[in-house]
N, C-alpha and C positions, 0 to 999 in steps of 0.2 A: 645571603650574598652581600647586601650590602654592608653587614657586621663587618663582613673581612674588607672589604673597599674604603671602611670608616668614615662613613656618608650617613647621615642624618635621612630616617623613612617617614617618619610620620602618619598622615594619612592616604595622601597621592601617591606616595613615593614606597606602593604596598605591594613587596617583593616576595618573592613563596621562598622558603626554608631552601638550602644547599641543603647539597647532600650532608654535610659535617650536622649541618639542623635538623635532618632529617635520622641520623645516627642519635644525635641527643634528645631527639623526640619517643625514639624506642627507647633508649637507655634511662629517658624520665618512669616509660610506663613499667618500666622493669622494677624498678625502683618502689612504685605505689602500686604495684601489686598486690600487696597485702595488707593496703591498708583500708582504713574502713570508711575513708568516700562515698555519696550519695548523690554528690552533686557534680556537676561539671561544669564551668560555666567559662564563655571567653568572649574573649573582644571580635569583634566582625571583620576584623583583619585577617588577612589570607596568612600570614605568618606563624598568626597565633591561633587561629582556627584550627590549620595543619597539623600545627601539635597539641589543640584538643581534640582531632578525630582520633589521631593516634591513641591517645590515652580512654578517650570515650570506647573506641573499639575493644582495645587491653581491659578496660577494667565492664566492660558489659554496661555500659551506662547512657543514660540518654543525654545530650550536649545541648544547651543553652547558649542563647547569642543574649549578646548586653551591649547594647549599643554604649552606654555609659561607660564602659573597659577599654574603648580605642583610648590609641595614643592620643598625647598632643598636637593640634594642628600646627606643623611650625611653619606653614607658609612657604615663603621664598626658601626658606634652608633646605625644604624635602630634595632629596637626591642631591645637593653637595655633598660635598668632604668636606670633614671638619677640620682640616688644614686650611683650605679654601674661604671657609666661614670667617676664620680666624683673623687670617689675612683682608680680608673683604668690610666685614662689620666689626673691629676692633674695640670697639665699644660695646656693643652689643652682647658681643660674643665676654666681652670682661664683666657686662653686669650679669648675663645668662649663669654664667660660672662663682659669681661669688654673692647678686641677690635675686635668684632665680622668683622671687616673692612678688618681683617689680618686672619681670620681663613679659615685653607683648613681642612676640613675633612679627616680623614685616608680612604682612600679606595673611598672618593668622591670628590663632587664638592668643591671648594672655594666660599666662601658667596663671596664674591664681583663678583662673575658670577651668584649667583643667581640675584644680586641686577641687573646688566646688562642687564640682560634676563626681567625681569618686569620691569625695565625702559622705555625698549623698547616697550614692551606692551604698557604701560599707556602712554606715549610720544603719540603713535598711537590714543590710544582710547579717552584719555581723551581731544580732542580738535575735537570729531565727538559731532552731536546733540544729539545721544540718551542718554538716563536714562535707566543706567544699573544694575544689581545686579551682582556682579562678586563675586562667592561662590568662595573661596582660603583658603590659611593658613596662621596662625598669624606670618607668617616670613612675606612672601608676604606682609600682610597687612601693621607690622611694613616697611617694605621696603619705599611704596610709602607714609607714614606718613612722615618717615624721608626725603622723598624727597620733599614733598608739604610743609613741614616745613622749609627747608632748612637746615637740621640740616644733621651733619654726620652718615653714618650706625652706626657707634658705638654707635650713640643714639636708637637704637631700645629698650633696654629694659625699655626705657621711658613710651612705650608705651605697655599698656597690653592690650592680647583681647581674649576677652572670646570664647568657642564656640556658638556657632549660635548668635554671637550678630553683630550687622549692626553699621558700621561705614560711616558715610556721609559725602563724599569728595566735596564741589561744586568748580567746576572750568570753572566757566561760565555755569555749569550745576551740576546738583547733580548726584552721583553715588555713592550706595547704595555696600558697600564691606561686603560680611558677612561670 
């Protein structure tokens, strides 16, 4: 719901799936039905939880919490509109957009400790054998992009990603981010 409002959620600001997210959350596990998953794993967030029960249910698998997967805390911004943001922290919102590298949130985290925090994760996970679905958020996701890229966090907004859509990481193995 807040996707469609275009309001920043965060941690606080942890909205359960519409019905449209809850249509895209069957239509993911329709999708990885046949694939050869073992793992499931998501962030502790009500949004993304939701659409790992879905898929954990569909594909018979047992669901893993990671606390390390939540989003970024973005403080004061949770539940704005990113119009609203815009207009309000002007600056903020121009460095968030063009050196997301160097931004602290008012009231939260600084992305380069989100990025620290999922580095560390995927450092971990991503040189084990299994084939995972790791349900997160498009920071998250841009994160370990720019990392398996080698490019700088400030290049996340290279990368856009939709909800419920799967991005396939192979690093000696595929892992299935969605």
């Amino acid at each position: 719901l807040a996707n469609i409002e275009r309001k920043y959620q965060g941690q606080t600001y942890d909205t359960p799936l519409s019905p449209a997210g809850q249509k895209q959350a069957q239509a993911l596990a329709q999708r990885l039905h046949a694939s050869s998953l073992n793992r499931i794993i998501t962030s502790p967030l009500l949004r993304a939880r939701q659409t790992a029960e879905v898929l954990a249910s569909s594909l018979h698998l047992h669901l893993e919490t990671e606390p390390q997967l939540i989003e970024t805390n973005h403080g004061d911004w949770e539940g704005q509109k990113f119009a609203d943001l815009e207009a309000n922290y002007p600056d903020l919102w121009h460095l968030w957009k063009t050196h997301p590298s160097r931004m602290v949130f008012p009231g939260g985290e600084a992305f380069a400790n989100t990025a620290a925090r999922i580095l560390t994760w995927w450092k971990k996970i991503s040189s084990g054998p299994d084939i995972i679905a790791a349900v997160t958020h498009d920071n998250i996701i841009q994160i370990i992009l720019c990392h398996v890229h080698g490019v700088s966090l400030d290049h996340i907004w290279n990368y856009r990603i939709k909800n419920a859509s799967v991005t396939l990481v192979d690093s000696g193995h595929i892992i299935d981010i969605c």
